[in-house]
Each structure stands twice: as C-alpha cells, then as structure tokens.
C-alpha angles and dihedrals in degrees: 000000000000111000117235091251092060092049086048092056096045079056091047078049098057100040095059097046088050081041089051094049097051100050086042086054083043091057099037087059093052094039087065095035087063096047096053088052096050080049097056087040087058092039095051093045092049090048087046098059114116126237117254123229114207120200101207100207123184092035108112090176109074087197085071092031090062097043092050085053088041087049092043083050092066097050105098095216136136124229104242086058095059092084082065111101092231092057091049082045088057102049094047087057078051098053085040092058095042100054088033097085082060099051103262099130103148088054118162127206143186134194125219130179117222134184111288128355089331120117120174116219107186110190128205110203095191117199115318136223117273132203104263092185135356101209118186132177126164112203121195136355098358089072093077102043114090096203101050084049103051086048094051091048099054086082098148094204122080146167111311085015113125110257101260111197096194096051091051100047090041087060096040108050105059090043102050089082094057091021118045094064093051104039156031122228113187124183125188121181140170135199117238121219 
C-alpha cells in the first residue's frame, strides 16, 4: 500500500510536469512572438530604405548614359554601404556590363557620396575596341541567291567602326537560321590604346 509520502510526491510529480509544460508552451509563445517581430522590424527597415540616385559623370551618349543608370537601378544596395570597397567593387562590374555592348570593354569608375540620396558615378570609357577586319565569305548555295546576299552583306559595321554589340547581334540573330548553314562571318577587332 503506497505511504502518504510517496502519493504526495507523485503529486509533486505531476505538478511539476503540468508546471514544465506550461512554462515550455509559455516560451514557445514568446519565442514566436519575438520572431514575427524581428520579421516586421526587417521588413519595415528594408521598406524603409531610401532610393538611390545615381549622377553618371564622364558619359557624353546618353544611350549609354541611360544603360549604365538602368544597370545601378538593379544593384540592391544602401546607401551608407556604398563607402565599402566591395560595393564600390559592384557598381563598377555594373557600370562594366552595361558599356560593354558598345565596346567599351577597359571601362573605370569611380564612386562618390553625395548629400542626400545622391551618389556620383564618373565613368572613364577608355579607348574601345575597334573592328580590325570584317571578313565574309558565303559558301554554297547562297552565292547564287541575290536576296540572301544582299542580307548577309548590310552588315552596318566595318573596318575602324567601334565594336557595337547591339548592331551585331541585331544583324546576326534573325539570320543565323538562313544564314549559318550557308555562310561564314568572321569579326576581328583590337583596343587601341
């Protein structure tokens, strides 16, 4: 028969399991209580963070002027970080992507903070690479078709022409279909220093 002493400590026992959950269940609660507002902290400081305007300087073409801001408006970056050398390192790569399509591939560029949410990119293109020698040469049945010729010979870019990306590849993708079993295009180019 169980003493009194040993029905008071399964009581002890279950008090303090019952005791032990609830405080679990107690922590738990604030546990996650604490985590969503961490979350709505970060999501209000991330919402919070300011735009950042960005002078391009040293950039006459505002074709390129305005691929080289649409480029700087996809780098997730706040301002005050911008002073970090990788920063400086990453909007520099931006400013290199977004020249390079116009043969500008030995671009410099320097980042500088201004008041506000102003920050001054200046841009040095440096010299860029220049078509060396436009060499064409249709093979098979192509020569003799007046059309296709004609096609593969409005190629806009010739010998001493910058290197434009976006011409190039404007004449050469809708004719590689017709064009790439008939034909060979070959492009060789140099930077001048």
């Amino acid at each position: 028969m169980p003493s009194t002493w040993s029905g008071l400590a399964t009581l002890q026992g279950l008090f303090s399991r019952q005791l032990v959950r609830k405080t679990s269940k107690a922590y738990s609660l604030l546990a996650k209580a604490l985590l969503c507002v961490q979350l709505c902290l970060l999501c209000t400081v991330s919402l919070a963070q300011e735009s950042i305007t960005y002078d391009v300087e040293g950039v006459e073409d505002a074709k390129l002027r305005n691929n080289i801001r649409l480029h700087l408006s996809g780098l997730d970056v706040e301002k005050a970080l911008l002073a970090d050398p990788y920063w400086q390192d990453e909007v520099a790569e931006a400013v290199a992507t977004a020249v390079q399509p116009y043969g500008f591939y030995n671009s410099e560029t320097k980042v500088r903070i201004q008041e506000g949410d102003k920050v001054t990119v200046t841009v040095a293109l440096n010299a860029p690479l220049t078509i060396n020698k436009v060499t064409r040469e249709i093979i098979g049945a192509g020569r003799e078709d007046e059309a296709f010729r004609e096609r593969f010979n409005s190629l806009k870019l010739k010998e001493g022409d910058v290197l434009n990306q976006t011409i190039y590849e404007s004449f050469k993708s809708p004719c590689l279909t017709t064009l790439f079993p008939m034909a060979i295009l070959i492009i060789s180019g140099r930077q001048h220093a």
